[in-house]
TIMARVEX-759645 format. One record per residue: residue in three letters; chain; x, y, z of N, C-alpha, C in turn. Coordinates in steps of 0.02 Angstrom, whole numbers, plus 50000, padded with zeros to 5 digits. Each point is the difference from the previous one (the first is absolute). Layout:
N
{pt 'ALA','A',{X,Y,Z},{X,Y,Z},{X,Y,Z}}
...
// end
This chain:
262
{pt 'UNK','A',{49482,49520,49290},{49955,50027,50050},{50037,50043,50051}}
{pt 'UNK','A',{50060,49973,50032},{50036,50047,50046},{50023,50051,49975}}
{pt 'UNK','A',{50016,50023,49916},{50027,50036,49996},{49932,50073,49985}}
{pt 'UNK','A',{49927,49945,49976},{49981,50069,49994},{49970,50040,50094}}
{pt 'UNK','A',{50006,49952,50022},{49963,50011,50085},{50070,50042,50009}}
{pt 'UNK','A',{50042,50013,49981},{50064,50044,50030},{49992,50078,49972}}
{pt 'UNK','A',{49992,50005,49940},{49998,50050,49971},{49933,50023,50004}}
{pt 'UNK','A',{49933,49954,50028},{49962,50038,50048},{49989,50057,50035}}
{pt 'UNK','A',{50040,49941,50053},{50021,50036,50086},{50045,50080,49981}}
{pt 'UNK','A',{50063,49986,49935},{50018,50066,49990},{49975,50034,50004}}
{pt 'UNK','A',{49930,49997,49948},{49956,50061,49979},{49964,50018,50074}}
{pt 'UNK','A',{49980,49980,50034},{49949,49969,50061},{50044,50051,50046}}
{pt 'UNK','A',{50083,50008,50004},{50033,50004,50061},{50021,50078,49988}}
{pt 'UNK','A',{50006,50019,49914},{50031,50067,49970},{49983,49996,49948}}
{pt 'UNK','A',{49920,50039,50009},{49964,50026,49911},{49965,50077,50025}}
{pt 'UNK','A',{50039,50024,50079},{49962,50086,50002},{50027,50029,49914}}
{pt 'UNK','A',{49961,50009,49963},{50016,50035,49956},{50000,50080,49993}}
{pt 'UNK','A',{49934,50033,50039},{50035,50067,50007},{50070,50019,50017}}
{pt 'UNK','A',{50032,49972,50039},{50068,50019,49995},{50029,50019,49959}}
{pt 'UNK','A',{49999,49955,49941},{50037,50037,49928},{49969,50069,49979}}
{pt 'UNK','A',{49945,50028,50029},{49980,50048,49984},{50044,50070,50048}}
{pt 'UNK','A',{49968,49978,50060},{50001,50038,50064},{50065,49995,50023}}
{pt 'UNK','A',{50013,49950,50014},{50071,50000,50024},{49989,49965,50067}}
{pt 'UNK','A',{50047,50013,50059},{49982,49952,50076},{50009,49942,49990}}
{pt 'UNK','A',{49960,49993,50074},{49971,49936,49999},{49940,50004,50054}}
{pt 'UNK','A',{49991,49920,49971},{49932,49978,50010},{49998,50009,50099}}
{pt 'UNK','A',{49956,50035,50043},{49979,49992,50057},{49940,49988,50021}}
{pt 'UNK','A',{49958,49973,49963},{49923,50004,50024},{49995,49942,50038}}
{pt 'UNK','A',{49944,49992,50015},{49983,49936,50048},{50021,49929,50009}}
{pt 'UNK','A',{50001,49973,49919},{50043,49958,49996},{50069,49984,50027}}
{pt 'UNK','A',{50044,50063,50007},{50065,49997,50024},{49994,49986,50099}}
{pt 'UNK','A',{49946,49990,50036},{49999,49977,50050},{50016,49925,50019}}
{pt 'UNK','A',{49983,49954,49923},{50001,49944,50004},{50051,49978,49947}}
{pt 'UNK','A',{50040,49947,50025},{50071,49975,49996},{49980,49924,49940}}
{pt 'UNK','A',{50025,50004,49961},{50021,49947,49950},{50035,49939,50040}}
{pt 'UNK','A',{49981,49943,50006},{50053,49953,50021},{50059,49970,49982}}
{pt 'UNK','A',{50030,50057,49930},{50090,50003,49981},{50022,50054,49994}}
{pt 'UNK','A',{50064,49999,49976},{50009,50038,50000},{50031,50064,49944}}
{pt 'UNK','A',{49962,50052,50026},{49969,50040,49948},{49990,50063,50015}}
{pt 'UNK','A',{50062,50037,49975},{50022,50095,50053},{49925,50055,50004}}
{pt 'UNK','A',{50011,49981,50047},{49926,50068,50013},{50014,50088,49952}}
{pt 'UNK','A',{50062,49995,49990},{50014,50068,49955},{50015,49996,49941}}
{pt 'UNK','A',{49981,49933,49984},{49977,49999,49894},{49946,50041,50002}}
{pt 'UNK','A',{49997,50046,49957},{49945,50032,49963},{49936,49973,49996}}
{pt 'UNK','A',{50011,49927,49970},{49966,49972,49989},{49950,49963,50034}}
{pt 'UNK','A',{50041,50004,50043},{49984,49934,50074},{49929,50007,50022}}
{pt 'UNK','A',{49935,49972,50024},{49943,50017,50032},{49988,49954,50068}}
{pt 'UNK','A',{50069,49972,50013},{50016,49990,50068},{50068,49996,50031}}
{pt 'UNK','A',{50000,49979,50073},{50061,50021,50025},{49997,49943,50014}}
{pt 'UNK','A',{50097,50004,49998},{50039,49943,50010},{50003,49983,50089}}
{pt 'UNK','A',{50004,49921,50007},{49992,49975,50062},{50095,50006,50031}}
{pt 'UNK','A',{50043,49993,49956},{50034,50039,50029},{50031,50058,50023}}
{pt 'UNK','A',{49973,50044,49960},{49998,50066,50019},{49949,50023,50070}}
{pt 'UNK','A',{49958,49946,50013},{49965,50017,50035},{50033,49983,50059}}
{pt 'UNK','A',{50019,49931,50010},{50047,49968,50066},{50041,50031,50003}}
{pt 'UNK','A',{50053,50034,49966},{50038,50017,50032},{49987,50096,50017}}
{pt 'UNK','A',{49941,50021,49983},{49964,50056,50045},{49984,49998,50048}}
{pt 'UNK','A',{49956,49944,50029},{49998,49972,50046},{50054,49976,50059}}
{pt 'UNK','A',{50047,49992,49972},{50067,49986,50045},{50048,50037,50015}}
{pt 'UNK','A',{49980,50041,49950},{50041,50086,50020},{49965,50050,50038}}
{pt 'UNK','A',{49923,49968,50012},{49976,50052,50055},{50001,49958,50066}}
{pt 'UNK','A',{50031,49921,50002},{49992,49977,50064},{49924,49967,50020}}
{pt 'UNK','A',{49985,49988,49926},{49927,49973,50027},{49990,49925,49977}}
{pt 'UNK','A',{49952,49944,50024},{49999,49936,49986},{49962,50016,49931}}
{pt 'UNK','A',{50029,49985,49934},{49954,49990,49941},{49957,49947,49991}}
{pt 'UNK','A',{49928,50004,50023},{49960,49951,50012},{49955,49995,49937}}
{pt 'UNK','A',{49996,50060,49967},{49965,49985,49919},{50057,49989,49950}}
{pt 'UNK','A',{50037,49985,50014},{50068,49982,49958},{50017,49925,50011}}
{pt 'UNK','A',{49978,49972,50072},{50046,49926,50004},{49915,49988,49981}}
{pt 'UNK','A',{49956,50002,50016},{49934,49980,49975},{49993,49987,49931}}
{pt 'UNK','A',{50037,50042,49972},{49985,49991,49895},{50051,49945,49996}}
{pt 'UNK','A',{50075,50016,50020},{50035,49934,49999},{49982,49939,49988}}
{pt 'UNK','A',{49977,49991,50102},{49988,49918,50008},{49928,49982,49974}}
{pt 'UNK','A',{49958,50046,49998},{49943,49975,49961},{50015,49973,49928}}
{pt 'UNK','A',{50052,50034,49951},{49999,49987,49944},{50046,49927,49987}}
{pt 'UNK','A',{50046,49999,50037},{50071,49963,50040},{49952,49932,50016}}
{pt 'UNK','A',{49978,49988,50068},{49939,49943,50007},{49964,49995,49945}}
{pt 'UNK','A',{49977,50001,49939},{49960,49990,49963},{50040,49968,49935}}
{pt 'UNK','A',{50053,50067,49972},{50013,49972,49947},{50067,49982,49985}}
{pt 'UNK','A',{50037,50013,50083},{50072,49994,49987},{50016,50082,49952}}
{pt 'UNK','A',{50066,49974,49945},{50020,50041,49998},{49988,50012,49907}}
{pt 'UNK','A',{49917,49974,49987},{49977,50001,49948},{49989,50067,49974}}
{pt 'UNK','A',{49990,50047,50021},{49996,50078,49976},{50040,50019,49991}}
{pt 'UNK','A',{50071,49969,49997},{50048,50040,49976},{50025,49970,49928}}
{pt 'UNK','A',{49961,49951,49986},{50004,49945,49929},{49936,50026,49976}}
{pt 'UNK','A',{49963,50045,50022},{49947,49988,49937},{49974,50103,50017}}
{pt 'UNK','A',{50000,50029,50024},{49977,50086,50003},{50061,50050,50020}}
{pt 'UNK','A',{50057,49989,50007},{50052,50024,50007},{50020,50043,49936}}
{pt 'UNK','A',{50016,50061,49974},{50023,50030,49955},{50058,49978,49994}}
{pt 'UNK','A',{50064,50018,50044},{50050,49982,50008},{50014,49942,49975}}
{pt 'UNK','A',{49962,49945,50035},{50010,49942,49995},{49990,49980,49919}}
{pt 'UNK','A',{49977,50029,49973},{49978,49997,49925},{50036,50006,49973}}
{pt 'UNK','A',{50041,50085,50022},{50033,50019,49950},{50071,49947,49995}}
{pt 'UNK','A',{50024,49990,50058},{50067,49932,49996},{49963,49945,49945}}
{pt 'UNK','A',{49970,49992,50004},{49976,49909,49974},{50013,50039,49929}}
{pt 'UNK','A',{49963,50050,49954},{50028,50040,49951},{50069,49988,49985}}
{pt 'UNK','A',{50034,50043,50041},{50058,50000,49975},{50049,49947,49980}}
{pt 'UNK','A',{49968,49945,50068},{50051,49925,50003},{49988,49969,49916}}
{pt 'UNK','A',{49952,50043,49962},{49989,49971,49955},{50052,50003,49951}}
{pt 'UNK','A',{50040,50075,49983},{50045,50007,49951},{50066,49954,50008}}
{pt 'UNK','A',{50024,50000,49937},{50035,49958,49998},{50064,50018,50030}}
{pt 'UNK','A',{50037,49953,50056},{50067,50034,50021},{50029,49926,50024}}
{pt 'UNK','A',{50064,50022,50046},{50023,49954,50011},{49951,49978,50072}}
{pt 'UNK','A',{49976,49949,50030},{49951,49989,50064},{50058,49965,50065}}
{pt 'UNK','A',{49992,50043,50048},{50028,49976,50057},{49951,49959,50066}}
{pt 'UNK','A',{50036,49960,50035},{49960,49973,50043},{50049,50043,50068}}
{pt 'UNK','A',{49956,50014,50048},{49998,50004,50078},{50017,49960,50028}}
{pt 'UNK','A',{50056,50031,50051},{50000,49932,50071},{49959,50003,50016}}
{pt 'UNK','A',{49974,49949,50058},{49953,49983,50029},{49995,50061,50070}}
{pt 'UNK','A',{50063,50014,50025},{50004,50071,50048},{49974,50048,50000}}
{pt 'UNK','A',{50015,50036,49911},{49956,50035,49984},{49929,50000,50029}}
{pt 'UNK','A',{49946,49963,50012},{49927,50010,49995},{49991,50033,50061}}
{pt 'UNK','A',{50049,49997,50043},{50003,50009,50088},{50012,50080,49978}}
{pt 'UNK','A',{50043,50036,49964},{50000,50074,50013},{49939,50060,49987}}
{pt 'UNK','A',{49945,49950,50001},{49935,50036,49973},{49987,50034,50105}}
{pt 'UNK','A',{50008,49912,50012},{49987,50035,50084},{50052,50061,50062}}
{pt 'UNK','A',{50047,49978,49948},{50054,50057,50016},{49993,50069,49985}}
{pt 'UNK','A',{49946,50007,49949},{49980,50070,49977},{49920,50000,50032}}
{pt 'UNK','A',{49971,49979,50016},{49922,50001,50037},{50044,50004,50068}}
{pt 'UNK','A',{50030,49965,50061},{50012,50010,50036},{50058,50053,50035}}
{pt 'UNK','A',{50040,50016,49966},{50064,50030,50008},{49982,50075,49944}}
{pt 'UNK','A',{49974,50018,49957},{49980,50033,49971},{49929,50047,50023}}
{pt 'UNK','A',{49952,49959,49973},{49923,50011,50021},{49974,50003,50058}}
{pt 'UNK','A',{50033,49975,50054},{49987,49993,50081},{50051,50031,50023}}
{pt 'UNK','A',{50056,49977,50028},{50048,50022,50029},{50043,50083,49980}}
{pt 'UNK','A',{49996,49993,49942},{50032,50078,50010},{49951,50049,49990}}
{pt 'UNK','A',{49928,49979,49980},{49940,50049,49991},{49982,50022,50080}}
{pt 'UNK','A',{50019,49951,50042},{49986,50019,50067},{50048,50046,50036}}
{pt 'UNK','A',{50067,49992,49995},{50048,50029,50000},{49999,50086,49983}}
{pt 'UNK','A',{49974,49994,49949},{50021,50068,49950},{49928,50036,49974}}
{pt 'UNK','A',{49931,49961,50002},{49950,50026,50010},{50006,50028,49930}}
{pt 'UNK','A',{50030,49968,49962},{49979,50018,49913},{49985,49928,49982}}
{pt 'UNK','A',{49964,50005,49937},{49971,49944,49963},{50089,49990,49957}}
{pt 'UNK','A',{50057,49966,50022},{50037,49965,49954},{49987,49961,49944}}
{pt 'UNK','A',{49975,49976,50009},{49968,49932,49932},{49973,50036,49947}}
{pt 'UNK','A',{49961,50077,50027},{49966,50013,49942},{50057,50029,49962}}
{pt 'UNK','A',{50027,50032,50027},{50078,50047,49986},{50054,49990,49942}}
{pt 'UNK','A',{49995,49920,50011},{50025,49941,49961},{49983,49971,49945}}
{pt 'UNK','A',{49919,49981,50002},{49956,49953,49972},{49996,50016,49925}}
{pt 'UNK','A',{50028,49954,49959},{50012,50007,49925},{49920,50014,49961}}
{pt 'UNK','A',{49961,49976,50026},{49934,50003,49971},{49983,50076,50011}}
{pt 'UNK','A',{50010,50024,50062},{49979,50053,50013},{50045,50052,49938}}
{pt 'UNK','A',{50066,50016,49985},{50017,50009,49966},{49988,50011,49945}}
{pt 'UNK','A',{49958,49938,49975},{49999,49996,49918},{49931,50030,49983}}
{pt 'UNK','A',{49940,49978,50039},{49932,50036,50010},{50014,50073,50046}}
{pt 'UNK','A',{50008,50007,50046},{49994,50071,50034},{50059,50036,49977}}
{pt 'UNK','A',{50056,49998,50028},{50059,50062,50004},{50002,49998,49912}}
{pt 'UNK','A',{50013,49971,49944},{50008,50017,49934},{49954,50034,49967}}
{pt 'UNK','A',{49919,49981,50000},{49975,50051,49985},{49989,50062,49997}}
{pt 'UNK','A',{50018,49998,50105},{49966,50058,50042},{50034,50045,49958}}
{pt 'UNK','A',{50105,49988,50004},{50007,50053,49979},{50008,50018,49928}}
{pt 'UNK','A',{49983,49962,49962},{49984,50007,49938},{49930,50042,49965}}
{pt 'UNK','A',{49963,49994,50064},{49960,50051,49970},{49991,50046,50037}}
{pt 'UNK','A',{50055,50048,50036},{49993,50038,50043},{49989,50067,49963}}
{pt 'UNK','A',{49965,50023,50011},{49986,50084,49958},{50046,50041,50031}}
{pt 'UNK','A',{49990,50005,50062},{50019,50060,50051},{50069,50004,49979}}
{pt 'UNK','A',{50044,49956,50010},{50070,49957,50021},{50019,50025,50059}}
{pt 'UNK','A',{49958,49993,50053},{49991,49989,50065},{50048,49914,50013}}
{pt 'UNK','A',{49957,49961,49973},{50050,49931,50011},{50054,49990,49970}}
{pt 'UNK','A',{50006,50030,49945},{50072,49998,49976},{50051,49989,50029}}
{pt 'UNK','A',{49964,50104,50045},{50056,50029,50022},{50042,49937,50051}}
{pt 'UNK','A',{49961,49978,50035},{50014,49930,50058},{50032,49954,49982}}
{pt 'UNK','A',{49993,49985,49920},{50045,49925,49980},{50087,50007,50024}}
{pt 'UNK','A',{50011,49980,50025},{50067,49967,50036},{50027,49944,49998}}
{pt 'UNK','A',{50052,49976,50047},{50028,49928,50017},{49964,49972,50000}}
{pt 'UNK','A',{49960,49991,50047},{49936,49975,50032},{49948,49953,49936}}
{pt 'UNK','A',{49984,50052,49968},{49949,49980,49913},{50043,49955,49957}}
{pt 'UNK','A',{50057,50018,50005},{50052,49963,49967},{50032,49942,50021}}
{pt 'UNK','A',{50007,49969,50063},{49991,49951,50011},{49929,49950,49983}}
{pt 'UNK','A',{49955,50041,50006},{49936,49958,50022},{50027,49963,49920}}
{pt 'UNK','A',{50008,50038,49950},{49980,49993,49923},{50063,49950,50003}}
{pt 'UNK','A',{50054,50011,50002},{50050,49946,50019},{49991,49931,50011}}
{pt 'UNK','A',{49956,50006,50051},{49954,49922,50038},{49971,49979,49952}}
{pt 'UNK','A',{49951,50052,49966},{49932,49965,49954},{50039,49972,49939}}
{pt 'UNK','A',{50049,50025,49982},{50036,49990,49935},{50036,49922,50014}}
{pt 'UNK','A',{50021,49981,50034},{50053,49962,50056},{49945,49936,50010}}
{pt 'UNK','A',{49928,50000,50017},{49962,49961,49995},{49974,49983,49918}}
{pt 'UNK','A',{49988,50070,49975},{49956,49972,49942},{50048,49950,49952}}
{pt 'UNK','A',{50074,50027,50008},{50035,49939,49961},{50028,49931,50029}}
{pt 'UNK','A',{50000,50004,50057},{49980,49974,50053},{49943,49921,49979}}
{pt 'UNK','A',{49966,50033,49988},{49905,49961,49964},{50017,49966,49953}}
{pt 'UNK','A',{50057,50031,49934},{50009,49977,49942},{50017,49936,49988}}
{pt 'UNK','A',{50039,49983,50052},{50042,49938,50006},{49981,49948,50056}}
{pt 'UNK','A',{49975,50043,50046},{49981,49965,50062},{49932,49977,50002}}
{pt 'UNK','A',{49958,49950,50023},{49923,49998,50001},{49974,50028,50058}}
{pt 'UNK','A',{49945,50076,49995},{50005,50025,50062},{50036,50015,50056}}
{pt 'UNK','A',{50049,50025,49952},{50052,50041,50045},{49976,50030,50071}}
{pt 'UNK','A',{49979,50045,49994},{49959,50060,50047},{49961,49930,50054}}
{pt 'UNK','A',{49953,49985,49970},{49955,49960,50054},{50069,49932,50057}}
{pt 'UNK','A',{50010,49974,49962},{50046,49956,50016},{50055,50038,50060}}
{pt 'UNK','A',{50030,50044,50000},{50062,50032,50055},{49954,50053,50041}}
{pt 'UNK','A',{49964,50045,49949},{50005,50051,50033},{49924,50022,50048}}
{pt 'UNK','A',{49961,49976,49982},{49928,50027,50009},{49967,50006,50052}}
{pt 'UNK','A',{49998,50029,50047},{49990,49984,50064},{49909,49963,49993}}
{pt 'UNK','A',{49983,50033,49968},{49900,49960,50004},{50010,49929,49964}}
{pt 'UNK','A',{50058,49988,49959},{50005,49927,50020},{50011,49956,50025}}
{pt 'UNK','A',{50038,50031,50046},{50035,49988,50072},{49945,50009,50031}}
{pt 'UNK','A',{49962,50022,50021},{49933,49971,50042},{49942,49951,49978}}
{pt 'UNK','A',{50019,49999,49938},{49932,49951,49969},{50033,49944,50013}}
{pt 'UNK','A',{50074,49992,49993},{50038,49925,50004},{49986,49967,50029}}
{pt 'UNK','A',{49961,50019,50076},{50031,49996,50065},{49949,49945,49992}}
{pt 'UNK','A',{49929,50002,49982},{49926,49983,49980},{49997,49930,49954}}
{pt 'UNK','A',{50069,50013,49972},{49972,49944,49930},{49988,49907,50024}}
{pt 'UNK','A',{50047,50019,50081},{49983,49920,50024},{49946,49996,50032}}
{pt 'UNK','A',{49964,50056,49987},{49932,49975,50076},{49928,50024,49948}}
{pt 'UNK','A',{50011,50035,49957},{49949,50051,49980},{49951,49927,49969}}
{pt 'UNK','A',{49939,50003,50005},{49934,49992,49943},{50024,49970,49948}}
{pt 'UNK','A',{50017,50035,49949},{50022,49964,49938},{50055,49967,50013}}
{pt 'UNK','A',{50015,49942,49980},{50079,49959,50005},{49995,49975,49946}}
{pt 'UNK','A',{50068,49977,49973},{50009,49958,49952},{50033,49951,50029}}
{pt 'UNK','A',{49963,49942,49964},{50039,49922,50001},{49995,49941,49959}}
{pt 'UNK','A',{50059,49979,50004},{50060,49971,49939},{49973,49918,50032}}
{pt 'UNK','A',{49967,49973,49926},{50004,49934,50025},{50055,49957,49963}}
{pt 'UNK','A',{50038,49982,50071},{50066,49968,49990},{49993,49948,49967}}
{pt 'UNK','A',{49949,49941,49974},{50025,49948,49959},{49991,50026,49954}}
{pt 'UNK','A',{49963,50043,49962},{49982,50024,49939},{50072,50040,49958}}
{pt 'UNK','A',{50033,50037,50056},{50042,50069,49977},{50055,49947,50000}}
{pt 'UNK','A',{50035,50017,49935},{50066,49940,49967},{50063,50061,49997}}
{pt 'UNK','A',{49993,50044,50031},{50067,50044,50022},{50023,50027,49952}}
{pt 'UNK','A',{49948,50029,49953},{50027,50029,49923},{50031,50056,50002}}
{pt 'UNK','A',{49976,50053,50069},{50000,50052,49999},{49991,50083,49958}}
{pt 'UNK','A',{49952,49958,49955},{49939,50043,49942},{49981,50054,50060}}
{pt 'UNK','A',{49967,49970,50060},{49967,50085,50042},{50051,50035,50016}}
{pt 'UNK','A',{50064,49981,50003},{50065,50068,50024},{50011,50029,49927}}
{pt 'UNK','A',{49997,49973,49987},{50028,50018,49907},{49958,50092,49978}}
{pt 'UNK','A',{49916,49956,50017},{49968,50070,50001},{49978,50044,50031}}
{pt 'UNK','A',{50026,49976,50070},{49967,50031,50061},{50040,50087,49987}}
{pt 'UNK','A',{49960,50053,50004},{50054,50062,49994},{50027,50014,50065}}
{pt 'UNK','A',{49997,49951,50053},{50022,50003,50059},{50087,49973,50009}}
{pt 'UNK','A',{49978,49956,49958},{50051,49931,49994},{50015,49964,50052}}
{pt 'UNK','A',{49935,49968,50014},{50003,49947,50071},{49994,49941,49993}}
{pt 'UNK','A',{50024,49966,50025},{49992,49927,49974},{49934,49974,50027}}
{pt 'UNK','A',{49955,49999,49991},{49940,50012,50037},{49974,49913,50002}}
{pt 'UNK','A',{50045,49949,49944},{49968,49926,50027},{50034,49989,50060}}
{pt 'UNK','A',{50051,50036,50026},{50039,49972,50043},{50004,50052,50067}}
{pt 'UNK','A',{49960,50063,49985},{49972,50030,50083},{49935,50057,49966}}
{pt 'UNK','A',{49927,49958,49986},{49948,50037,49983},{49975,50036,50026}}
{pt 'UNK','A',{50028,50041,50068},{49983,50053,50028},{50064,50036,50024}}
{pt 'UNK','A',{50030,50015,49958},{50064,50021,49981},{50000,50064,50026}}
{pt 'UNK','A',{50025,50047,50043},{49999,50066,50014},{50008,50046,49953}}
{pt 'UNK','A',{49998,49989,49929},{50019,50028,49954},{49933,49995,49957}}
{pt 'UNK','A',{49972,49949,50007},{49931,49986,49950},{49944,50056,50020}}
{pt 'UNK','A',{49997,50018,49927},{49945,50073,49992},{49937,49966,49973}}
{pt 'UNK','A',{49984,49921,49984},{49943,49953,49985},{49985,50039,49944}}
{pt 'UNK','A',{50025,50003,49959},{49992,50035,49910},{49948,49937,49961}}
{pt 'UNK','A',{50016,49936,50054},{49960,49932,49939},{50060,49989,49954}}
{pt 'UNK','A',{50053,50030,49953},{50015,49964,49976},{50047,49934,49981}}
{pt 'UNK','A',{50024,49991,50049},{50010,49927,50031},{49955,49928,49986}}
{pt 'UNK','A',{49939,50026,50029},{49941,49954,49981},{49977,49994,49924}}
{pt 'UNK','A',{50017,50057,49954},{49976,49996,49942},{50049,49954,49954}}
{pt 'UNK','A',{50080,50005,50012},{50027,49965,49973},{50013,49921,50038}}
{pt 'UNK','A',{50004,49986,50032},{50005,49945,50036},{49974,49933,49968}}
{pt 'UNK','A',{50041,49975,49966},{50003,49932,49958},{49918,49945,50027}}
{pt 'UNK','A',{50039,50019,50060},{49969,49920,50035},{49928,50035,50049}}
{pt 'UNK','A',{49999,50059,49998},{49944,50041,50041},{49997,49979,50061}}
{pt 'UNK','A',{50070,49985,50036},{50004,49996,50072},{50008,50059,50025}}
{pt 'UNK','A',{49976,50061,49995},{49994,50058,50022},{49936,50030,50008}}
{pt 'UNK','A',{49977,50013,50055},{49925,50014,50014},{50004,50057,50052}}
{pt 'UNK','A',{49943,50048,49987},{50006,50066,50063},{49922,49970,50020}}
{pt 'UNK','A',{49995,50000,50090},{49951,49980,50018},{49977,50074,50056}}
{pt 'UNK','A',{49964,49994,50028},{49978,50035,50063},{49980,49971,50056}}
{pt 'UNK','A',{50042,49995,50059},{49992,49972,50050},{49946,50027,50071}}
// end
């Protein structure tokens, strides 16, 4: 079920198909209103704009983003940091990859903290500073949907002409993550993501919670095994890391795993 509700949201998030005709991208009305992941407003494909592209526009003109923390904590209070486990492209495409066969590494636990190091020190702090969108500049997704196409199907070679250091890092990053994914479970979401870094913040207070009933759960640790998070989730079920995918609850021996709404 999660996997076909993912490849959904793909189609749902990037199916402008004139593009392959025409070329561009998509600006019509739709692009006023922001997707709650994240998802480069300059894919071709795209028929909305990204909420971080939007905050940090907002913070480079010096203004309070009030339809930006609104999509957040509305989505944040409700579902935690469940939209990034179940309509996320990105988020898709890692769980994919973690699939091939390689050698699999685990994360320190430090790691999960540099997501806020790039939302705050990245996405806030130097966007205010420097009054450019950094994050987008960076952002591997953006990369692989916007900057690869764009200039791949450039007629003019107008963008070409522009590819530099600059393009070449970004591709550096995306490359650097996507193998990154191979080995790691959700590489990208896990260190780097700043919109998971705000949904985190949610997962102890939000609506949906999960909870672990302790005489039942015999410490097998079957839900870390499959969690693509890799959280130990009998032993902190609102884990700053939990994207509530369910599958935890599906394998769970003893079905001491339950998502309720409070």
């Amino acid at each position: 079920m999660k996997r076909i509700v993912q490849i959904v949201f793909v189609i749902i998030h990037n199916s402008y198909i004139p593009a392959f005709f025409s070329g561009g991208i998509y600006q019509g009305v739709l692009k006023r209103y922001c997707t709650p992941i994240l998802n480069c407003w300059g894919c071709p494909l795209a028929w909305y704009s990204c909420p971080m592209g939007a905050l940090q526009h907002f913070i480079g003109l010096r203004l309070i983003p009030f339809y930006i923390l609104g999509i957040f904590s509305t989505v944040g209070m409700t579902i935690g940091r469940m939209s990034c486990g179940w309509i996320c492209p990105f988020g898709f495409l890692q769980d994919i990859l973690y699939k091939i066969k390689s050698f699999k590494l685990k994360l320190p636990n430090w790691c999960s903290y540099l997501k806020y190091v790039m939302l705050i020190g990245v996405a806030v702090f130097v966007v205010y500073l420097t009054e450019e969108p950094w994050f987008c500049k960076l952002c591997p997704d953006g990369s692989l949907i916007a900057g690869i196409p764009l200039v791949l199907a450039d007629r003019s070679g107008d963008l070409r002409a522009l590819v530099g250091w600059h393009y070449y890092m970004k591709i550096a990053i995306l490359i650097f993550i996507l193998l990154g994914s191979i080995g790691i479970k959700r590489f990208f979401c896990r260190t780097f993501c700043p919109v998971g870094a705000i949904y985190s913040v949610f997962n102890r207070f939000s609506l949906l919670r999960i909870r672990v009933n302790k005489k039942r759960c015999i410490d097998c640790g079957s839900c870390q095994l499959v969690c693509p998070m890799d959280v130990p989730i009998h032993r902190s079920p609102n884990h700053i890391d939990c994207i509530r995918c369910l599958d935890c609850k599906k394998v769970c021996p003893t079905q001491a795993i339950k998502y309720e709404v409070r």
